[in-house]
ZADO-1210 file (C-alpha; in nm, 4 decimals, padded with zeros to 6 digits):
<atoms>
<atom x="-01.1082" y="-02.4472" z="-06.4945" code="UNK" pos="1"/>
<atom x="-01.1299" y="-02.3951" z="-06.8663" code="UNK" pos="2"/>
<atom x="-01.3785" y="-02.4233" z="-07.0798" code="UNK" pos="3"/>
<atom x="-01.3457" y="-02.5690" z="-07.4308" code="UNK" pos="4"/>
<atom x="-01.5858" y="-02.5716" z="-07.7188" code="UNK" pos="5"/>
<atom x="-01.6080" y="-02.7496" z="-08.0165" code="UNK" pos="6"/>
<atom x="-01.6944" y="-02.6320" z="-08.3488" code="UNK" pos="7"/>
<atom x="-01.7022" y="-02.7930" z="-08.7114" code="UNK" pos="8"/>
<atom x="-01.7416" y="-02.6746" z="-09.0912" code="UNK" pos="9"/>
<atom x="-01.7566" y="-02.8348" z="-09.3573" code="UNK" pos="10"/>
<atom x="-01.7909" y="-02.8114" z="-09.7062" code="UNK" pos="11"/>
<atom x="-02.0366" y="-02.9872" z="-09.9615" code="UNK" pos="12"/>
<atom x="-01.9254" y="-02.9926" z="-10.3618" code="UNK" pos="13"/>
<atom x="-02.0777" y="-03.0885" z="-10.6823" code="UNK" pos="14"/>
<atom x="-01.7877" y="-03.1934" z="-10.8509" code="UNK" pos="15"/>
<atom x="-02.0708" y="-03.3196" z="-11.1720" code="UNK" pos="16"/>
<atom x="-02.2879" y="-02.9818" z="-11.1486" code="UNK" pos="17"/>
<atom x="-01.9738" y="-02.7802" z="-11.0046" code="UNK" pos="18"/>
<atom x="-02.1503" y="-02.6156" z="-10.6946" code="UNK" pos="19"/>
<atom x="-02.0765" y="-02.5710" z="-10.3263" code="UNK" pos="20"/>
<atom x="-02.3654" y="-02.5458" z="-10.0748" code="UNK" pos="21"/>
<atom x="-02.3155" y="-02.2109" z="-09.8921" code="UNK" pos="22"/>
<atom x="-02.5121" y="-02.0866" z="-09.5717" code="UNK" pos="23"/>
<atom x="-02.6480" y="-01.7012" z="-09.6220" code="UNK" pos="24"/>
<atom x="-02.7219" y="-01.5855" z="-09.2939" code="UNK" pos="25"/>
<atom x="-02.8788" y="-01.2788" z="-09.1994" code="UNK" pos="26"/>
<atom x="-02.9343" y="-01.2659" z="-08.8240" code="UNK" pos="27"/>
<atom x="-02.5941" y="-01.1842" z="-08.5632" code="UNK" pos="28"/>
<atom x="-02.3660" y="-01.2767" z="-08.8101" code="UNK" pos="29"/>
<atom x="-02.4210" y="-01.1506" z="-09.2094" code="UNK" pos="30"/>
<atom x="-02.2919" y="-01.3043" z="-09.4722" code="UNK" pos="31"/>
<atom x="-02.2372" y="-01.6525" z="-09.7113" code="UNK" pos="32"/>
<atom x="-02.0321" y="-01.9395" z="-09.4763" code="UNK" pos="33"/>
<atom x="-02.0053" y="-02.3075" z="-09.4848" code="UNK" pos="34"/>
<atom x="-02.2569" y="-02.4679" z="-09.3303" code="UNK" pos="35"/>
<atom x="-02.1894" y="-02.5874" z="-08.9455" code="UNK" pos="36"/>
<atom x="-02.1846" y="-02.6185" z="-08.5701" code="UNK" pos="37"/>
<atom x="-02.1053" y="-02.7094" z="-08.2376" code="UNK" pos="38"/>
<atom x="-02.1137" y="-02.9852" z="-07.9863" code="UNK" pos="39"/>
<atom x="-02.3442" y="-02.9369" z="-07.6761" code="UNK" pos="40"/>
<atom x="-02.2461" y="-03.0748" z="-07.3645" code="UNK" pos="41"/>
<atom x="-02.2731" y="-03.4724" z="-07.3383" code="UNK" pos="42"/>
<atom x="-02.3507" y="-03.5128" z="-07.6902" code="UNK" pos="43"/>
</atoms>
């Protein structure tokens, strides 16, 4: 049987103060991402 997972990104602006919110992470994975996530089972 397969498995499938779900994941999601997304990404936040400040159009008026022209940002985007970034995720710097530093443990398995290094580097600046959008933040996100996945969906545990029965959720």
């Amino acid at each position: 049987m397969s498995k499938i997972v779900l994941t999601n990104m997304c990404m936040v602006v400040d159009e008026k103060k022209e940002v985007v919110l970034v995720q710097n992470r530093k443990k398995i994975w290094q580097g600046l991402t959008f933040p996100g996530g996945k969906v545990e089972p029965r959720e």
